[in-house]
C-alpha positions, 0 to 999 in steps of 0.5 A: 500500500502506497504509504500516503494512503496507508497514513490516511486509512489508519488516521481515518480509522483511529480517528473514530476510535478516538472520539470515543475514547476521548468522549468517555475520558472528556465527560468523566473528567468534567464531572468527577474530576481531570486529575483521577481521570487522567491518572487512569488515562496514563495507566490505560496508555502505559499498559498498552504500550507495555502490551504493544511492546511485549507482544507485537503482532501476537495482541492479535490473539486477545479474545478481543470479544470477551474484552468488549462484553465485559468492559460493554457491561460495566459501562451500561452499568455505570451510565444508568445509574447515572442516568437514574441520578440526574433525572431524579435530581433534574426533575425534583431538585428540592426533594434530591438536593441532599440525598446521598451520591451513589458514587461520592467524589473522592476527597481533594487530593486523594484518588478517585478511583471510580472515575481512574476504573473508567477512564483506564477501562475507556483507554484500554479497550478502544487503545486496543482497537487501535493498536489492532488498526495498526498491526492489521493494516501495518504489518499487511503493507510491511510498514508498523511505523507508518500506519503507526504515525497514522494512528498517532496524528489522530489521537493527537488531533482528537486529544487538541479537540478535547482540550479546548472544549473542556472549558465549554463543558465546565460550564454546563450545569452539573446535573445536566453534564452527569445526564449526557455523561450517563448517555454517552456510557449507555450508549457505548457499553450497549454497542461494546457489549453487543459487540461482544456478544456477536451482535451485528450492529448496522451501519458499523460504529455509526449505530451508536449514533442511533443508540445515543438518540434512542437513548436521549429519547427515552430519557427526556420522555422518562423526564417528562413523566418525571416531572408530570407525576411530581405537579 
């Protein structure tokens, strides 16, 4: 494969895997806090890379399937009860406002480990599809270094995009940033777990874009009930 092509096809397709690292690790961080967040983003990162570097080609025999349904699960898990307490809070905001968090943040300067679990869990499932990405189409063309790069641009690309969008996010009200953060875990840990569980999802990556929706629906309808049974 011509390497300007074999660049561009991993950029493409890590770009997407990408996004939806950085969409777990962006919503978590605004919400519990960037310094445990990160800390699991590194750990996630620094096991990849001691896999990528012990293993090479051989991560290719991971049961990548199981991953997926076990890493799936525990994030639908998680974004319900998120999803549960936000639209408590929302619809019934003097009944909720001292009732005690499911998942209390850690205390300043100690680690959050509820939020380090999940960004390490976000980083290294979608680090491996990358890294698949990468061996996949490198080794084929006899060019790791190359689609490597590819792989690399994207990441840093989506990382910039992050960055500068986490002062919009912080100032999103709270308990509406936990909805959408409980959304996005939904939607995710549904596709990965159905994928997982052999499902053929239509439209590839692109079905949780309607699982998203379906999900958004579903909550703000649940809201309305919410709200209507509370007058």
């Amino acid at each position: 494969m011509n390497p300007v092509l074999l660049i561009l096809a991993t950029f493409l397709a890590a770009t997407i895997e990408g996004v939806e690292m950085m969409a777990i690790l962006v919503g978590v961080g605004a919400t519990r806090g960037w310094r445990s967040t990160l800390f699991g983003a590194a750990a996630g990162f620094a096991f990849l890379a001691g896999l990528t570097i012990t293993l090479g080609s051989a991560l290719l025999t991971i049961p990548i399937q199981a991953l997926r349904l076990a890493v799936g699960s525990l994030l639908l898990i998680l974004g319900l009860q998120w999803l549960k307490k936000a639209l408590l809070r929302i619809a019934r905001p003097s009944a909720r406002r001292n009732a005690p968090a499911q998942f209390p943040p850690a205390s300043p300067g100690k680690i959050d480990w509820y939020a380090l679990v999940v960004a390490f869990k976000g980083v290294l499932l979608e680090g491996l599809e990358i890294v698949f990405i990468v061996v996949t189409f490198g080794a084929g063309a006899k060019r790791i270094g190359t689609a490597a790069a590819g792989a690399a641009a994207a990441l840093m690309l989506v990382a910039v995009v992050a960055f500068l969008i986490r002062g919009w996010l912080s100032r999103v009200p709270r308990e509406w940033l936990r909805l959408a953060v409980g959304l996005l875990l939904s939607a995710f840990g549904t596709f990965w777990a159905g994928e997982g569980a052999l499902v053929q999802w239509p439209g590839g990556d692109l079905a949780i874009v309607g699982l998203l929706a379906l999900m958004t629906a579903a909550a703000f309808g649940y809201l309305t009930l919410l709200r209507y049974g509370a007058t």
